[in-house]
TORFI-834012 format. One record per residue: x, y, z of N, C-alpha, C in turn; residue number from 1; residue in one letter. Coordinates in Angstrom, 1 decimal, padded with zeros to 4 digits. Layout:
REM residues N
[rec [X,Y,Z],[X,Y,Z],[X,Y,Z],NUM,A]
...
//
This chain:
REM residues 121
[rec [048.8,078.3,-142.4],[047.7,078.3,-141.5],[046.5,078.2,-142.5],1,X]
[rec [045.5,077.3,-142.1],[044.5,076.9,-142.9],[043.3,078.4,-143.0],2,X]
[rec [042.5,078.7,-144.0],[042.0,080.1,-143.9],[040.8,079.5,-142.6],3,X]
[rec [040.1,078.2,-142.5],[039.5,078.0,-141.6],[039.7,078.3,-139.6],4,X]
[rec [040.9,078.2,-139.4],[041.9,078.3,-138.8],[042.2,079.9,-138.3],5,X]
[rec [042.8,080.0,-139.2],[042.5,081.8,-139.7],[041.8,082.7,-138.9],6,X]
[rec [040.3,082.6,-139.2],[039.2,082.5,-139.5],[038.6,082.6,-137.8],7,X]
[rec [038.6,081.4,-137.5],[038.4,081.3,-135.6],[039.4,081.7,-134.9],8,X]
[rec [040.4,081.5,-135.4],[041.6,082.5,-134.6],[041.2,083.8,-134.2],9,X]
[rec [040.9,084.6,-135.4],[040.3,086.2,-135.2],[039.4,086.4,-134.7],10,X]
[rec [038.3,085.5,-134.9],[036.8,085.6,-134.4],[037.3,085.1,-132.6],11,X]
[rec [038.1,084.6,-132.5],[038.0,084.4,-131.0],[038.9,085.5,-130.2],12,X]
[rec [039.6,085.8,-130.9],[040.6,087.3,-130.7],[039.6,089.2,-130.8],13,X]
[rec [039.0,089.1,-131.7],[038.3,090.0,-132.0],[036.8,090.2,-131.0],14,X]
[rec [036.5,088.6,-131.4],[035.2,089.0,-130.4],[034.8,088.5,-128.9],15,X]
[rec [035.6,087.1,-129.0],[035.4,086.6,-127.9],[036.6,087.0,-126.7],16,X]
[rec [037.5,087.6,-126.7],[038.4,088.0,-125.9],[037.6,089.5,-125.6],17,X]
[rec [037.6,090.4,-126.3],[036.6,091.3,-126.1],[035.9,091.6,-125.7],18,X]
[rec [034.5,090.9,-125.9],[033.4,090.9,-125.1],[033.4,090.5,-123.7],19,X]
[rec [034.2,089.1,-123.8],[034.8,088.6,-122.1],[035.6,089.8,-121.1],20,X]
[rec [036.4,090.5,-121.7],[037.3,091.3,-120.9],[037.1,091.6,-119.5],21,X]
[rec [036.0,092.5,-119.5],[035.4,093.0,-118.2],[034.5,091.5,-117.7],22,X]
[rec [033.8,091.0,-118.2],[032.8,089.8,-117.8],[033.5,088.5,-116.9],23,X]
[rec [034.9,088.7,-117.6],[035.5,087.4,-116.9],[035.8,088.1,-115.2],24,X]
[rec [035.8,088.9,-115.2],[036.0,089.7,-113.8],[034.8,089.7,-112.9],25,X]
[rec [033.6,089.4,-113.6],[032.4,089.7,-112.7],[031.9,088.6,-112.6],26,X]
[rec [031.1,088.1,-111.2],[030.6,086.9,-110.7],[029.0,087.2,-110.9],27,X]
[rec [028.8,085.9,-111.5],[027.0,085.8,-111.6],[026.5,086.5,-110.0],28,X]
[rec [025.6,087.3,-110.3],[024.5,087.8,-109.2],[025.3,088.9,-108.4],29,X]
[rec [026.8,089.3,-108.6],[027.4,090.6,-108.7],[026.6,091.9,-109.0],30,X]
[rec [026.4,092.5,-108.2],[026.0,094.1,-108.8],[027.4,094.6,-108.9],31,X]
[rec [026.8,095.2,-110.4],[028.0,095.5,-111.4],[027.9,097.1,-111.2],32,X]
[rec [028.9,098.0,-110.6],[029.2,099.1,-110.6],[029.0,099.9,-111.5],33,X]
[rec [028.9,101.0,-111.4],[028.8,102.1,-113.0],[030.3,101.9,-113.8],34,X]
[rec [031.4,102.0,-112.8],[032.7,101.8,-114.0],[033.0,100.5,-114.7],35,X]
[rec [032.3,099.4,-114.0],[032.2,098.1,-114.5],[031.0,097.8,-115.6],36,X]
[rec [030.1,098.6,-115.4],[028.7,098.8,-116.3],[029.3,099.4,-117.1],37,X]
[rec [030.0,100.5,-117.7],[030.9,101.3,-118.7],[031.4,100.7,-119.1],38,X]
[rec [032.7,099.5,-118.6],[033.3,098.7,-119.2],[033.0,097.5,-120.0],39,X]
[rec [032.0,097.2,-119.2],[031.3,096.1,-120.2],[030.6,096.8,-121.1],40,X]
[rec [029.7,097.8,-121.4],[028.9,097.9,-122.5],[030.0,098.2,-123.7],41,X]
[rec [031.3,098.6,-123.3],[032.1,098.9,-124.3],[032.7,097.9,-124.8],42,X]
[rec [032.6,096.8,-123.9],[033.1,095.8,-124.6],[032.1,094.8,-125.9],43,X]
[rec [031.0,095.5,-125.6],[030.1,094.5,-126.5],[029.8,095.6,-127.7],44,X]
[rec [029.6,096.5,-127.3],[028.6,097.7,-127.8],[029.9,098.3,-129.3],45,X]
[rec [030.9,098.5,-128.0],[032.0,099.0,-128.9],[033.3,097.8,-128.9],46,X]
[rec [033.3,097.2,-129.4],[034.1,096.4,-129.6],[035.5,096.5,-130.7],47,X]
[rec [035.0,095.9,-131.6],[036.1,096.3,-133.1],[035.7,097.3,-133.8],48,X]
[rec [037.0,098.3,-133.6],[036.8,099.9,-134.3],[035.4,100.5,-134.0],49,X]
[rec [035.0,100.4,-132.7],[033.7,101.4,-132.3],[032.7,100.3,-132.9],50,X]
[rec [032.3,099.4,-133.5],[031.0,098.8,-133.9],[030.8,097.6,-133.0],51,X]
[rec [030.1,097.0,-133.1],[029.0,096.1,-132.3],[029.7,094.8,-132.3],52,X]
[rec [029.9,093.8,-131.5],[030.7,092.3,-131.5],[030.0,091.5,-132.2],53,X]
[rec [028.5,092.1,-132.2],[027.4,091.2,-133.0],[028.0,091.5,-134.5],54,X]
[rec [028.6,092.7,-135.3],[029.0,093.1,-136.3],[030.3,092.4,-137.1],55,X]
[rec [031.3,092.4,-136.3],[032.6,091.8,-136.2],[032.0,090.6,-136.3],56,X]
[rec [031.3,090.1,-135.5],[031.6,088.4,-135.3],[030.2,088.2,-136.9],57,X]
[rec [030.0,089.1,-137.4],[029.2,088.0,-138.6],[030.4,088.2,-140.0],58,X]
[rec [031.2,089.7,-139.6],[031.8,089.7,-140.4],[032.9,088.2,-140.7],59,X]
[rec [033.2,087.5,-139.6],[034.0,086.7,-139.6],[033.4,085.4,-139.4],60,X]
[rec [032.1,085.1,-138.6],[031.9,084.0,-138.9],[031.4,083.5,-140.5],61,X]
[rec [030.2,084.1,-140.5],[030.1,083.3,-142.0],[031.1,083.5,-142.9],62,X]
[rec [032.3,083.6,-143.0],[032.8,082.8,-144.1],[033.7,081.3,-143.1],63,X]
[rec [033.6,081.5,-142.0],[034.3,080.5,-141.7],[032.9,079.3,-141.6],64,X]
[rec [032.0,080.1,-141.4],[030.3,078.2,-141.2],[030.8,077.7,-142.9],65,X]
[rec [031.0,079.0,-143.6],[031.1,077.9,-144.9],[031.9,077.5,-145.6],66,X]
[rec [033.3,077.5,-144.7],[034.1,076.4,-145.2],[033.8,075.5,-143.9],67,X]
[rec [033.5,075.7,-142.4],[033.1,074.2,-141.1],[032.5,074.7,-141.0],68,X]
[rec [030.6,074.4,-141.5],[029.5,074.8,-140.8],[029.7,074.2,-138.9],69,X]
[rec [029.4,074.9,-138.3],[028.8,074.5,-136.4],[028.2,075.0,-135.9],70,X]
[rec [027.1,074.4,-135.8],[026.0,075.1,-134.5],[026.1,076.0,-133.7],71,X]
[rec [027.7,075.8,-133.3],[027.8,076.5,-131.9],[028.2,078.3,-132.4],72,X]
[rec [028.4,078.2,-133.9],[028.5,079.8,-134.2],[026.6,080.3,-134.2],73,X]
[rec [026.0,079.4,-134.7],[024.6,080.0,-134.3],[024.1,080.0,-133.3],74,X]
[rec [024.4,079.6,-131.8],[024.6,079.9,-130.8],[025.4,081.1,-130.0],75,X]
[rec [026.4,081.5,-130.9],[026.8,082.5,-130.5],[026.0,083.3,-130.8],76,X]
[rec [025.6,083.7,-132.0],[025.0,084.6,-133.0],[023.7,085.0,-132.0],77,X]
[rec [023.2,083.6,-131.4],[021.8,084.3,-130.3],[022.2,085.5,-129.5],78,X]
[rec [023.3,084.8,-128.9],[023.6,085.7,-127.6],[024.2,086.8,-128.1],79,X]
[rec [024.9,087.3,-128.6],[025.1,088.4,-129.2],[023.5,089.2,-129.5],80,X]
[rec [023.0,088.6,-130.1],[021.5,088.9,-130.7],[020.5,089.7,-129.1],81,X]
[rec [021.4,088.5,-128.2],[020.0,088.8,-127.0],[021.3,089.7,-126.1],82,X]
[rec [022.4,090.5,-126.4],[023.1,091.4,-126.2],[022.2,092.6,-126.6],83,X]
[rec [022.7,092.5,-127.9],[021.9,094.0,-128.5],[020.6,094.7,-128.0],84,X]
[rec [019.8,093.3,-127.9],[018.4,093.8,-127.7],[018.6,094.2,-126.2],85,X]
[rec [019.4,094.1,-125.2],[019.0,094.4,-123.8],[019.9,095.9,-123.9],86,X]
[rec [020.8,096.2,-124.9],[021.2,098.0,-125.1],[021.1,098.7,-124.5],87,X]
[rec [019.1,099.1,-124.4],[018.6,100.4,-123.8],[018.4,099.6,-122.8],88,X]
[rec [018.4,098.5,-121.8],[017.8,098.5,-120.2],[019.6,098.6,-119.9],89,X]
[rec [020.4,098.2,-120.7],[021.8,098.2,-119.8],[022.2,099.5,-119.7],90,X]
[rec [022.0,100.1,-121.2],[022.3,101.7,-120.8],[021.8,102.5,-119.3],91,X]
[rec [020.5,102.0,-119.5],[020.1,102.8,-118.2],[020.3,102.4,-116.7],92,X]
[rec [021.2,101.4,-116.7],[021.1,100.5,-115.8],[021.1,099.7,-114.8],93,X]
[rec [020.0,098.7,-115.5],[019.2,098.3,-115.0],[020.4,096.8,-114.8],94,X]
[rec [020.2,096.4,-113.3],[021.0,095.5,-112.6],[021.1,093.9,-113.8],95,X]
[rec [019.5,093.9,-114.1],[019.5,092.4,-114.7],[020.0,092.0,-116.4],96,X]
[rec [019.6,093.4,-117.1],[020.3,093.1,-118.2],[022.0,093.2,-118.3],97,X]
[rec [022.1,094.1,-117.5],[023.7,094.0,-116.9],[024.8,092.3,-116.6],98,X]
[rec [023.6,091.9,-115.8],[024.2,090.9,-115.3],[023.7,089.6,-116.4],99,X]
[rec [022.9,090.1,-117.4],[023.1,088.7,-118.5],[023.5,089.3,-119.7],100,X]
[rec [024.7,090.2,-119.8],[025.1,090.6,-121.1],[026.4,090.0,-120.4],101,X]
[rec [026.6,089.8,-119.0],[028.4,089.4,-118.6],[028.1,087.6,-118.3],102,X]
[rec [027.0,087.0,-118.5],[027.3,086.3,-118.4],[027.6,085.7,-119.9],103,X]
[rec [026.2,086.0,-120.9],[026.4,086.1,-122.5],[027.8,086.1,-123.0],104,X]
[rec [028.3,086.6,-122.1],[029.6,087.0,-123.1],[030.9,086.3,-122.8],105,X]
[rec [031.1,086.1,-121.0],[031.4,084.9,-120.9],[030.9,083.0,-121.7],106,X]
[rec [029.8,083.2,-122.0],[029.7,081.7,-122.9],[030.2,082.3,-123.9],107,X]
[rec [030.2,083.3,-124.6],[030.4,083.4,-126.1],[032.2,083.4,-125.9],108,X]
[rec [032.9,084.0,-125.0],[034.1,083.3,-125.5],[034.4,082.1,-125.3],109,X]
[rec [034.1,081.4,-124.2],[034.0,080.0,-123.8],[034.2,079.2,-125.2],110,X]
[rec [033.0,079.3,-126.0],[032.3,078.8,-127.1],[033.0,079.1,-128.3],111,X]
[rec [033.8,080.3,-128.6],[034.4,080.5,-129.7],[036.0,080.0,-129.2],112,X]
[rec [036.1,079.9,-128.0],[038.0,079.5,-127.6],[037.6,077.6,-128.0],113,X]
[rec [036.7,077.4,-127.5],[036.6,075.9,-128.0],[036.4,075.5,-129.4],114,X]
[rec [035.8,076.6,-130.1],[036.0,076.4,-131.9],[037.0,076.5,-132.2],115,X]
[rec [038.1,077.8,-131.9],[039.2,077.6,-132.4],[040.0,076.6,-132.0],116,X]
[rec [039.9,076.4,-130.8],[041.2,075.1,-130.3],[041.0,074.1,-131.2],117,X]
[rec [040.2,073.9,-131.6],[039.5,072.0,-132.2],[039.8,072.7,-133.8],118,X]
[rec [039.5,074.1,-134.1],[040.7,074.5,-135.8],[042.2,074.0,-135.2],119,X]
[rec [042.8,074.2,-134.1],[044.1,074.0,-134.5],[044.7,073.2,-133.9],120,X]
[rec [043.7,072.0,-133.9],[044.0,070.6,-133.6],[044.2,069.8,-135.2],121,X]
//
């Protein structure tokens, strides 16, 4: 197996399976319950070994942009990015950061399952 390969394999195992977990369960404009609100924040917040998916996923993308640079990992990288920053309204809450950290996270595995398929093509 190519380390490229490798590489989006884990990143889509580690982060994008992860993050989706609970997200793929909830429908856009869903009010998301407190044990569904729990679930998801742990899925992003605490992801691999307790640290952040935004963490994990730089751990593993940049060395894979520089053996196949793609766009679509700096695209992920946003949304992760506009994950973290909504933290404190989702902790407390609040219906709308809730409901765009599940959709965020839905594209982000979307987006990393389509990188790796096209590595192991």
């Amino acid at each position: 197996m190519s380390e490229a390969r490798r590489l989006a394999a884990t990143l889509l195992h580690d982060v994008g399976k992860y993050v989706a977990r609970t997200a793929r369960n909830l429908r856009d404009g869903q009010a998301i319950e407190a044990p569904f609100a729990s679930m998801l924040l742990r899925d992003v917040y605490e992801t691999y070994r307790g640290a952040r998916a935004s963490a994990r996923f730089e751990e593993l993308a940049q060395p894979l942009a520089a053996l196949v640079p793609d766009v679509r990992l700096d695209e992920v990288r946003a949304l992760l990015g506009a994950i973290d920053a909504r933290e404190n309204e989702a902790r407390a809450g609040d219906a709308a950061a809730l409901s765009a950290i599940a959709r965020d996270a839905r594209v982000i595995e979307e987006t990393l399952r389509a990188i790796a398929r096209e590595r192991m093509s």
